[in-house]
N, C-alpha and C positions, 0 to 999 in steps of 0.2 A: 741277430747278433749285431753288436755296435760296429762300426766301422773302424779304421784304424787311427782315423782322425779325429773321430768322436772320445777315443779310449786314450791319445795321446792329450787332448785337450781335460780330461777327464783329472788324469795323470798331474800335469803343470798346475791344474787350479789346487789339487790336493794335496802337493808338494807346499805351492806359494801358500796356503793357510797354517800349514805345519811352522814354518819360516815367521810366518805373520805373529802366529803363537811363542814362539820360542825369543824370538825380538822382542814381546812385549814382556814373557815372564825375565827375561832377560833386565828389560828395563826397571820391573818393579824389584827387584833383585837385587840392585847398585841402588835405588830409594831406600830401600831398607838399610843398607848397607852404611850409606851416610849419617841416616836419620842415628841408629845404633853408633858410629863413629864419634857424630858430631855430640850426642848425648855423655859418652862417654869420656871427651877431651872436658868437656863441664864438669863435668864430676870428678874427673882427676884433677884438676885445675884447683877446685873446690877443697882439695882435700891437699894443696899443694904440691901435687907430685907434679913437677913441670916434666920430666921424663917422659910420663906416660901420658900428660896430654897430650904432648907434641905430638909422638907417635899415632894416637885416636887422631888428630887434626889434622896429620898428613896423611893419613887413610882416607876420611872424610872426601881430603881434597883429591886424592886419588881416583877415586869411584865417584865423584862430581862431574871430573874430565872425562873419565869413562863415558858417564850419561851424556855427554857429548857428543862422541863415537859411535854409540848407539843409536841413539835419534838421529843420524846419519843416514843409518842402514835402514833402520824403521821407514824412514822417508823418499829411501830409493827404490823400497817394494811399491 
């Protein structure tokens, strides 16, 4: 039977991968998030609805800044 330091050690690496995973879907998350936004202020735009592009553009730029915050945490694992 493992030890208690083996099964604590065990424990932290399989936590930190879960964390590892969940920061990167995280990340691609807010990329989607943007990509979809920022396509979407173009198209409003395009169509002249300045209302509703602003609104996609400041989305956009919201979840931009996010991916900021994130790659943050990403980087301090």
């Amino acid at each position: 039977m493992a030890d208690k330091d083996t099964l604590m050690k065990e424990f932290v690496d399989s936590e930190a991968a879960k964390t590892q995973d969940a920061v990167a879907d995280l990340e691609r998350i807010e990329e989607e998030v943007v990509a979809e936004a920022t396509s979407s202020a173009e198209f409003e735009d395009a169509l002249g609805n300045e209302q509703a592009a602003a609104e996609a553009a400041e989305t956009a730029l919201e979840f931009d800044q996010a991916k900021i915050g994130t790659a943050g945490i990403g980087e301090a694992l």
